[in-house]
N, C-alpha and C positions, 0 to 999 in steps of 0.2 A: 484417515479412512472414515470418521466420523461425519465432517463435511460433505468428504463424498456422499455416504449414504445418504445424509439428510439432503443433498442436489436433485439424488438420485428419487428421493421420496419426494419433492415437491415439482420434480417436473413429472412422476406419474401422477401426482393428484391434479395439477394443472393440464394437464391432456385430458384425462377424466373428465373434469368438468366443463371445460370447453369443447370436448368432441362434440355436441349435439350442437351448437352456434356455430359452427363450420361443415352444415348440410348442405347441399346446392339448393339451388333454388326449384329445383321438382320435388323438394320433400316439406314443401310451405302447406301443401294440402294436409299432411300426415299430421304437424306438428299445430295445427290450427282445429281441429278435430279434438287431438290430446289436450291443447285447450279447456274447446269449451266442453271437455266430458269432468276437466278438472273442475271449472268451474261451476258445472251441474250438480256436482258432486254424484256423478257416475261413477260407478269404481272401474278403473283400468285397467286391464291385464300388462302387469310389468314384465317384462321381460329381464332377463337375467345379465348382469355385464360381463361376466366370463367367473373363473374359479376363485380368484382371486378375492372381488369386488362385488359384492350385489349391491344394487338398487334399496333393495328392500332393507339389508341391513344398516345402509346407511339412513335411511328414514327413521328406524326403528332408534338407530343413538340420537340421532337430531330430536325428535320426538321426547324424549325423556328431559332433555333439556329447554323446551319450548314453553315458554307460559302464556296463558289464554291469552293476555295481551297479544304478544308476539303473533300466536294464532291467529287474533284478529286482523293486525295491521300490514304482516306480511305479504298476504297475497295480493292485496291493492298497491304494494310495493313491487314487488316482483312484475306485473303485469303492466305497470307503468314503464316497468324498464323494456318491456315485451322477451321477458323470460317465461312465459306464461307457458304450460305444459311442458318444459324444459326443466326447469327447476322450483321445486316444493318448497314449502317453509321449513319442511324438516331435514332436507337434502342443504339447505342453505344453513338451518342452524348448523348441521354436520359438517360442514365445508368451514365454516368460523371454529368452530371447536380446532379443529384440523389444522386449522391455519395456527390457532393459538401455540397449541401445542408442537410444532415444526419453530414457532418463532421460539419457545421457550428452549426446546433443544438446541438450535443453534447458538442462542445465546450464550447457555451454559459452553458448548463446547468452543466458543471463540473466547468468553472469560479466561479457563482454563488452557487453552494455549496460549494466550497473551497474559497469561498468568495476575489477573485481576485477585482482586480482595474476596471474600466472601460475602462481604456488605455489598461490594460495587455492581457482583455481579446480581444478586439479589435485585437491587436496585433497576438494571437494564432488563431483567425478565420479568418484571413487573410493568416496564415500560413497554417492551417489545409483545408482552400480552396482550396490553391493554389497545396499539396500535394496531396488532393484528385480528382485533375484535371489532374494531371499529372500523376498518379498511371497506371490509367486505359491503359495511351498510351506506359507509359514503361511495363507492362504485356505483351502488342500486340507482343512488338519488342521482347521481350525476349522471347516469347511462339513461333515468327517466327524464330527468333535466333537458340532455339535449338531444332524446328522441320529440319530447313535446314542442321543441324548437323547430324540428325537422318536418314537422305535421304541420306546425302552423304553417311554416312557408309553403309548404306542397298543398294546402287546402284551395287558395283562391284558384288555380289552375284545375284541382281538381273540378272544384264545381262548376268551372266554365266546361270542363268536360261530361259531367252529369247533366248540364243544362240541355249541350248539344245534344246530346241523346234522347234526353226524354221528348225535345222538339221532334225531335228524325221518327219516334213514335214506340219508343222504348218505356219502359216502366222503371220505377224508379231504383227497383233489385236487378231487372236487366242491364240499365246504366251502370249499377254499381260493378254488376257480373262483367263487363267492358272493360271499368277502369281497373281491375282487378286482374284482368289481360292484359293489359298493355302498360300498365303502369309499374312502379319497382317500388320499394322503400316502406318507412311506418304504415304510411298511411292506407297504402296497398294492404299492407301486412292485416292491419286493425278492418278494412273493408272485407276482406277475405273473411274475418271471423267470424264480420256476421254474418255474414250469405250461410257459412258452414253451420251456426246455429239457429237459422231460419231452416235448414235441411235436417235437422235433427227435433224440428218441432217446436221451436221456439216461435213466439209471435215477433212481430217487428217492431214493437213499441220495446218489449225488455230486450232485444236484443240490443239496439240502438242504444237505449237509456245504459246499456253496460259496455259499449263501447265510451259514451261520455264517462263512464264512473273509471273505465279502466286508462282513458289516457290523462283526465284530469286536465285539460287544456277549454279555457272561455272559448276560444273557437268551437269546437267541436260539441262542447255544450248548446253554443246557440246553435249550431245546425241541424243537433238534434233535436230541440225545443222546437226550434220552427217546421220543421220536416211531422215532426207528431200532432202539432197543431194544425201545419193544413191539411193533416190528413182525416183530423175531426171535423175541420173548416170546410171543408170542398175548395180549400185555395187553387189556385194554380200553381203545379209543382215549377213548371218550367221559372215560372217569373217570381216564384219564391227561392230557385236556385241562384238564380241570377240575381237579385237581389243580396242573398248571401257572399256571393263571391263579391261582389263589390264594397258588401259590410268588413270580410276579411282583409279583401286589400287595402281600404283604410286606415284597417289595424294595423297589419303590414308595416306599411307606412309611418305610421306614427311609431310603431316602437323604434322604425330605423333613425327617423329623428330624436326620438328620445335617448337611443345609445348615440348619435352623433353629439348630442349637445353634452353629454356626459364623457363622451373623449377625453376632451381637455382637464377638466379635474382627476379624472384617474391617470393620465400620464401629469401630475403636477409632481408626485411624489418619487417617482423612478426621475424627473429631468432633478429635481432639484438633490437627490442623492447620488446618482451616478452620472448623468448627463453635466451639467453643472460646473460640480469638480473636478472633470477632465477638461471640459473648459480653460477653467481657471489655471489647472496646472499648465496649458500648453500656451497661452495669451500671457498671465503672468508671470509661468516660471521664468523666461530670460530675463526678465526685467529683476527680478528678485537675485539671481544668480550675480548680473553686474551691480546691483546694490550691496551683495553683500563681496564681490571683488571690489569696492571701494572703501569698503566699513569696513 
């Protein structure tokens, strides 16, 4: 019954926190708003999650447990993962808490029906803490990891498509306002933001400079570098886009040779421990077999 319960409490708290990353795609305006009013440090009207669960109260635990650091480093974490107005520092502290403690109960109650030591089980709730403390912040890195993946590749097309636009006689937020129509995925996502805090009064120089800071990727850094400079410059936008998409595809490029030429060393270690000695067994086993039918 104990298991039960604790199945029963970890797939409500996993519905909970992934309900709001399973919106359609008409509610990107809503959630990109809640953004940058996070990021403004606007206060938001929370809404309530039902009788159960608030919002609020779970910030209010996360919150007690958060240290300045954490305060600091977290939102530049979360908005790389592009959880940005979805999930708080302090909603995430609470969601690790949460998690620790569902790992420590379980633990305890799979000890005690498998009828463990009191040292042993000690031992695995210390481990299962520890792992469940730590889960949550490797997700983040890795959900920003290969969102920053997903941006790089989608950049150089983008800006062949911002190029064509501001040639056809568009501006360079009208372009963007385009690819933000027709286009899907991070990069969409991160263009949408700014437009949405250029409509709440933001200039175009911070808005940009905080899309670079929020996805943390050299591409998007130089684009915004360049895009703010020639717009002190009187560059030509069109032929400084175009220029960019060609610098990206390079890059592009060269990473993919760089992971090509790196193949061979990372598969050195799976051929030589599993690939190998299946070999061996299947080449030399009969050979081995009639030596030892003669010995």
């Amino acid at each position: 019954m104990l298991l039960l319960l604790l199945a029963g409490l970890s797939f409500a708290g996993a519905v909970f926190v992934v309900a709001d990353s399973l919106t359609p795609q008409g509610r990107r305006r809503t959630a990109s708003v809640a953004a940058v009013r996070r990021f403004s440090g606007v206060t938001v009207s929370r809404r309530r999650s039902g009788p159960l669960v608030s919002t609020d109260a779970l910030e209010d635990v996360g919150r007690r447990f958060t240290t300045a650091r954490m305060r600091e480093h977290l939102p530049n974490r979360i908005a790389a993962a592009g959880l940005a107005g979805k999930v708080t520092p302090e909603s995430f502290a609470a969601l690790r808490l949460g998690l620790v403690g569902l790992a420590a109960l379980a633990v305890i109650a799979f000890g005690t029906v498998a009828g463990l030591s009191g040292t042993v089980i000690l031992f695995l709730v210390a481990v299962g803490c520890v792992l469940a403390w730590v889960f949550p912040g490797y997700y983040l890195d890795r959900r920003a990891r290969s969102r920053r993946e997903h941006i790089s590749q989608a950049l150089p097309e983008a800006l062949d498509l911002l190029a064509v636009c501001v040639e056809a006689g568009l501006g360079l937020f009208g372009a963007i306002q385009r690819l933000v129509e027709t286009d899907e995925g991070p990069l969409a996502d991160e263009f949408a933001l700014v437009l949405t805090e250029l409509r709440v009064g933001e200039s175009s120089e911070r808005a940009l400079k905080r899309m670079a800071k929020r996805v943390h990727s050299p591409e998007v850094a130089s684009f915004v570098r360049a895009i703010i400079q020639g717009e002190q410059l009187g560059l030509s936008l069109a032929r400084t886009l175009r220029n960019l998409a060609d610098d990206a595809r390079k890059r592009r490029r060269a990473l993919a040779e760089e992971r090509a030429a790196k193949a061979p060393v990372k598969m050195l270690f799976p051929a030589a421990f599993f690939i190998f000695p299946a070999l061996f067994i299947v080449i030399l086993g009969p050979a081995v077999l009639e030596l030892a039918r003669f010995l």
